[in-house]
C-alpha positions as CSV (number, residue, x, y, z in Angstrom):
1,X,26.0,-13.3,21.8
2,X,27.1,-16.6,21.9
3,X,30.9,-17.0,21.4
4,X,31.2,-20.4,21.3
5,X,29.4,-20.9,18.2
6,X,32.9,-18.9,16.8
7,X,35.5,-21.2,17.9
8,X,37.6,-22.1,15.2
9,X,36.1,-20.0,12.8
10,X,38.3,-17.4,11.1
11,X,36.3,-14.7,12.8
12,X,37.4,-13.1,15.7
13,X,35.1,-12.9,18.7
14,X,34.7,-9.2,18.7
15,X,33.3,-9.3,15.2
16,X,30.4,-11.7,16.4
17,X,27.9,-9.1,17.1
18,X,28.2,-7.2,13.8
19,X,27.6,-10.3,12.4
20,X,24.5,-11.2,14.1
21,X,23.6,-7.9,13.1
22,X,23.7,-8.6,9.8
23,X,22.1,-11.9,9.2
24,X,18.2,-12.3,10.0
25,X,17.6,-15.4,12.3
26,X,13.8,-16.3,11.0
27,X,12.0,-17.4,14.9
28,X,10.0,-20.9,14.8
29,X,6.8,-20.6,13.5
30,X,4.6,-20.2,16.3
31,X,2.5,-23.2,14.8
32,X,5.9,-25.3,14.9
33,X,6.4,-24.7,18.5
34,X,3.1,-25.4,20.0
35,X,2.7,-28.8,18.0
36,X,6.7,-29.8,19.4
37,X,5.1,-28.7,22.9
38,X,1.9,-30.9,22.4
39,X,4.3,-33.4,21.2
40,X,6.1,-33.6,24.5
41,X,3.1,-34.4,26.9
42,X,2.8,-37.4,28.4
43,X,-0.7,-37.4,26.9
44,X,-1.0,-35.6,23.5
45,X,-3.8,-33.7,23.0
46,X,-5.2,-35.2,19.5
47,X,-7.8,-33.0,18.8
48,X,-5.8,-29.9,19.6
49,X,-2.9,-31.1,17.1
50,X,-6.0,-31.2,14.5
51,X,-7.2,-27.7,15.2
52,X,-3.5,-26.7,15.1
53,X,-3.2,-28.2,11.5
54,X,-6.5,-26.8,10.1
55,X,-6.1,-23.9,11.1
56,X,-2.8,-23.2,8.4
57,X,-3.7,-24.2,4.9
58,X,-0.4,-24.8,4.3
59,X,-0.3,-28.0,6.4
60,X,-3.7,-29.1,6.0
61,X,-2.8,-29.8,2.3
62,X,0.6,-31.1,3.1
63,X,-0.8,-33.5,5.5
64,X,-3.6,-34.7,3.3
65,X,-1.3,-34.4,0.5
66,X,1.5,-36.9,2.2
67,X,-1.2,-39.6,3.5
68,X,-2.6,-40.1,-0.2
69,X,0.7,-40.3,-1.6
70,X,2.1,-43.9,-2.7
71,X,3.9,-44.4,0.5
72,X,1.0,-45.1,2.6
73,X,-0.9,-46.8,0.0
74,X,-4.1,-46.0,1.2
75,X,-7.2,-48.0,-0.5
76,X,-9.6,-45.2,0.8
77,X,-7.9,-41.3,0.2
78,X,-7.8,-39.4,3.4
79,X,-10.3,-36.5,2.8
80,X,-9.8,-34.7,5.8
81,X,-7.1,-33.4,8.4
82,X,-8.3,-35.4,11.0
83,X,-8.3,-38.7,8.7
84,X,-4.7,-37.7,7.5
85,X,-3.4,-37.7,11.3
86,X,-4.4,-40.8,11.8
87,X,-2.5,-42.3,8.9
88,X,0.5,-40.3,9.6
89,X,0.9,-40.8,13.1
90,X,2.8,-38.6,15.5
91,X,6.8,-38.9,14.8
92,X,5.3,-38.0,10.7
93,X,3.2,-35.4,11.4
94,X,6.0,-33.3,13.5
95,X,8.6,-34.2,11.0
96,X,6.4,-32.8,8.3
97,X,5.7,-29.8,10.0
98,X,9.1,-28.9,10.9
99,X,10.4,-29.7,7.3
100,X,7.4,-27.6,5.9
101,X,8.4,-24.7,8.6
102,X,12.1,-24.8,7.7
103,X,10.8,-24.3,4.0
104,X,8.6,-21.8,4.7
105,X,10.7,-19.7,6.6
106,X,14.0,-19.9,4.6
107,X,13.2,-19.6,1.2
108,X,14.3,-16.7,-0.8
109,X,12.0,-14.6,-2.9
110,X,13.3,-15.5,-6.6
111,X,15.0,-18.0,-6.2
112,X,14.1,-21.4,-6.6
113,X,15.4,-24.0,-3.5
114,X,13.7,-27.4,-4.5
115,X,16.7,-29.2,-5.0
116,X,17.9,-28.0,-1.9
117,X,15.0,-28.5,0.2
118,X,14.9,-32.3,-1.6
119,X,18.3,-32.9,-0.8
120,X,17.5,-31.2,3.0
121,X,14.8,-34.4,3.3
122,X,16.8,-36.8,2.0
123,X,19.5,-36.1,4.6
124,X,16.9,-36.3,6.9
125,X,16.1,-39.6,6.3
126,X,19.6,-40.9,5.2
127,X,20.8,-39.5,8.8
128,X,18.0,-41.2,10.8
129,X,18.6,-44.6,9.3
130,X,22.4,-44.3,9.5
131,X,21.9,-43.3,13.5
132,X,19.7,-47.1,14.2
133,X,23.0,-48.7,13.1
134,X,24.7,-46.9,16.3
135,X,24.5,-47.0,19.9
136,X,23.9,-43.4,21.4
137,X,22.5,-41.4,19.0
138,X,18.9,-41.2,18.8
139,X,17.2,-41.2,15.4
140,X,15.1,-38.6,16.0
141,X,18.3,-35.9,16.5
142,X,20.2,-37.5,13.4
143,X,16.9,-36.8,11.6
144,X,16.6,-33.2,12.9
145,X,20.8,-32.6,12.3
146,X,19.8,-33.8,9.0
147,X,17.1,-31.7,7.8
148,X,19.0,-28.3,9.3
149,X,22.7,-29.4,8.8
150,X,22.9,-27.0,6.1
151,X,20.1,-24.5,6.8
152,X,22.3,-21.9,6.8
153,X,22.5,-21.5,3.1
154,X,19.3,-20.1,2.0
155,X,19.9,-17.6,5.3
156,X,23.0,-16.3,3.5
157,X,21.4,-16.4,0.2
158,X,18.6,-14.3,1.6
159,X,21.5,-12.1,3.0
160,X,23.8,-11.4,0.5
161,X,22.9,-11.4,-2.9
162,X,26.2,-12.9,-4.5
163,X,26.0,-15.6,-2.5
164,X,25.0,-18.1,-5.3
165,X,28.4,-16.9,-6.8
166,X,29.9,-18.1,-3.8
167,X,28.8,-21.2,-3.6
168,X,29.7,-21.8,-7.7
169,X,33.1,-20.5,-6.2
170,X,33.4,-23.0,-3.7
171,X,32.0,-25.9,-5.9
172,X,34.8,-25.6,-8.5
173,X,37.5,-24.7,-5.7
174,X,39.6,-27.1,-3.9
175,X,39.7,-25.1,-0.6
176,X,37.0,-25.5,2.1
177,X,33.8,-24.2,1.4
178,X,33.7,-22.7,4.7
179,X,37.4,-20.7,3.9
180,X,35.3,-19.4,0.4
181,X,32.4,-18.1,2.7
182,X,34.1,-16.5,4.8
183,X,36.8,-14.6,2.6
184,X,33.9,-12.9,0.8
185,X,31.0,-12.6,3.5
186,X,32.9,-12.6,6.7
187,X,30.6,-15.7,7.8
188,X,29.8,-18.9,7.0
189,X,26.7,-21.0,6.6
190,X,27.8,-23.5,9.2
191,X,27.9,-20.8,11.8
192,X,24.8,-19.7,10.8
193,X,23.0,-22.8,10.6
194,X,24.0,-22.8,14.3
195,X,22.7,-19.3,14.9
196,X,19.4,-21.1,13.6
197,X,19.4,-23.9,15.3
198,X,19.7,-22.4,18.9
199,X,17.2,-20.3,18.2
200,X,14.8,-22.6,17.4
201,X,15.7,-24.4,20.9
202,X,16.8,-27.5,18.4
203,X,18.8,-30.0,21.0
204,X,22.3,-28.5,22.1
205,X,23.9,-31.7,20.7
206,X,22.5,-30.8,17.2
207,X,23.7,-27.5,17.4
208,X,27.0,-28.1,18.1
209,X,26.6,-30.9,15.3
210,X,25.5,-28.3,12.7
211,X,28.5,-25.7,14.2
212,X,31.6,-28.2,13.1
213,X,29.6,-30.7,10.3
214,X,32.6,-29.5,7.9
215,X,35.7,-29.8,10.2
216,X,36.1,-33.3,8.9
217,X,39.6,-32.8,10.4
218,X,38.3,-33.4,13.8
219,X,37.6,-36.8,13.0
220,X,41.3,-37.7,12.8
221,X,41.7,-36.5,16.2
222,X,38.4,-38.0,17.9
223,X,38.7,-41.2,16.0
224,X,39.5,-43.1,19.3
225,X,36.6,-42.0,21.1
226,X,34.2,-43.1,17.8
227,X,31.0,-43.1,20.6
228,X,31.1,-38.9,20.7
229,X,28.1,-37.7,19.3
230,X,29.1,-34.5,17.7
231,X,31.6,-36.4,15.8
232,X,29.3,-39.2,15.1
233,X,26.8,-37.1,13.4
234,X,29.4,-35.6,11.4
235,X,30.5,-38.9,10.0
236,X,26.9,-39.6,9.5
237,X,26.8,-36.2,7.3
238,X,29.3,-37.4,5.3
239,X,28.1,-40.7,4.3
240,X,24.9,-39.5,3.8
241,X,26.2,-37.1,0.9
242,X,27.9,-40.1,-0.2
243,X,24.5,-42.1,-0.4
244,X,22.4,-39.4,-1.8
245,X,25.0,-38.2,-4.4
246,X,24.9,-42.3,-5.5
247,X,21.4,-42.7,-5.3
248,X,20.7,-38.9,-7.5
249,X,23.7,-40.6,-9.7
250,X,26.0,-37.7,-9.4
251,X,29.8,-37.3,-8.5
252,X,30.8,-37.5,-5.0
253,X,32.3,-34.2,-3.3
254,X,35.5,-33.1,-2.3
255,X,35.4,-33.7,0.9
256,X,33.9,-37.2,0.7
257,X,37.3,-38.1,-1.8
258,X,39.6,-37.0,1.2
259,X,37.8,-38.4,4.2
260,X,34.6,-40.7,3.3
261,X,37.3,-43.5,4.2
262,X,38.0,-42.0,7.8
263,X,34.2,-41.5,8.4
264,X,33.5,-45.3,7.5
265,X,35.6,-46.3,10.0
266,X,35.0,-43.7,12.5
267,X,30.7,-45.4,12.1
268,X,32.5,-48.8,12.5
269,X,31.6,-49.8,9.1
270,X,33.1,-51.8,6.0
271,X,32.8,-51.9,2.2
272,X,30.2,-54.5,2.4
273,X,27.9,-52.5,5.1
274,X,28.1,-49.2,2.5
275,X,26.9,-51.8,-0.4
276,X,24.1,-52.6,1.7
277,X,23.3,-49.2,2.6
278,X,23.3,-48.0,-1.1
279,X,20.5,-51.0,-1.9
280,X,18.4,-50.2,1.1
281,X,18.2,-46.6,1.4
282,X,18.1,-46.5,-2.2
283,X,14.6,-47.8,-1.8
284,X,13.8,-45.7,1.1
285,X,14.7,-42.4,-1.1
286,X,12.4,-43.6,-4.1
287,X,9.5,-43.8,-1.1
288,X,10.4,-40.2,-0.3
289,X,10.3,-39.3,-4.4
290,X,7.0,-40.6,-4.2
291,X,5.9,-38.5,-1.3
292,X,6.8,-35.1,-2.5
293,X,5.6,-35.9,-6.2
């Protein structure tokens, strides 16, 4: 049991246990992990990354299906896994796979979770493109923070079976989201989402990203060290929500009305640079519409 991931959480340590008890982790796919371990080699092993990918249907179509789509702009359709891979490239292939693994694994029978996983990949990207803009946090983990930040929903979903109540609660509530959660599960999805995230071996710094995303208070406090990473992603969450919610033309939440300001500032940005963002990764989303169409 890892304490830690309870600090400042309304539960108390002792409860912990009964609470990992209760909620099933889902382990990275076995597929997932060997392709992140190919990934990793100072030589990566092509052909094994094929065979990897042919061998689940799953992500042999997804592959195919992602290098034909109008992003690529192929003039020949990739007919094949191997042809796909070499379109895709290595940083798409793994980002694919994870997304597709994180799918797989979390969604609830019943229920359907396409708007959540699209929102999941817009973050993704949103996050990624927000991190080039600042020194010391590496695209690759913003992407990652991203596309888990709130994996912990369709855990709890799975879990209990009034969560979707809860979350309606929450939406039309002016407290926390995480103070809802936990008054009527004893956990929240943040914590969770953490639980996840260290289980799949995701990078310490994203865990502990995914752990506090919605103690926007902390960035009061931390504003005059704007360079720490936890807090950076944080404010990168929070913009992002901001960008998506503009770009899916629908109202901004609660917490961006009381701290979007605070996190602009915390990224060392102005008006003008958020105008900018809207236009570009406006453009960037409606490549990622076209993907997963």
């Amino acid at each position: 049991m890892d304490v830690e991931l309870f600090r400042g959480t309304e539960i108390a340590a002792d409860t912990a246990a009964e609470i990992l008890k209760s909620v099933s982790i889902p382990p990275c796919p076995a597929v997932t992990v060997a392709l992140m371990e190919e990934a990793r080699r100072e030589e990566v092993d092509f052909v094994r990354i094929n065979r990897l990918i042919s061998g689940d249907v799953s992500l042999a179509a997804a592959m195919i299906k992602t290098a034909n789509s109008p992003f690529f702009a192929l003039r020949t359709k990739a007919r094949t896994v191997q042809q796909a891979v070499a379109v895709l490239g290595l940083k798409n292939i793994i980002s694919i796979v994870t997304g597709l693994s994180l799918q797989q694994a979390l969604s609830p029978k019943g229920i359907s979770m396409e708007r959540f996983w699209d929102r999941s990949n817009y973050h993704a990207a949103v996050s990624a493109r927000l991190a080039r803009r600042r020194r010391g946090i590496a695209a690759d983990d913003a992407y990652t923070f991203g596309l888990f930040h709130d994996c912990g929903i369709p855990i709890l979903m799975q879990r209990f079976p009034d969560y979707k109540d809860t979350l309606a609660q929450a939406n039309k509530s002016a407290r926390p989201v995480l103070k809802v959660e936990n008054e009527r599960h004893g956990t929240d999805h943040a914590v969770v989402g953490a639980m996840l995230a260290r289980n799949w071996q995701l990078p310490p710094l994203v865990v502990d990203a995914i752990r506090v995303h919605h103690d926007l208070e902390n960035l009061h406090t931390a504003a005059v060290t704007a360079s720490e990473p936890v807090h950076c992603l944080v404010a990168i969450a929070l913009l992002a929500d901001h960008l998506i919610a503009r770009f899916l033309d629908v109202a901004d939440d609660a917490e961006w009305q009381s701290h979007g300001a605070l996190a602009i500032d915390f990224l060392e940005l102005d008006a003008d640079d958020v105008a900018d963002l809207h236009d570009e990764i406006g453009d960037e989303l409606m490549e990622i519409q076209a993907t997963r169409g």
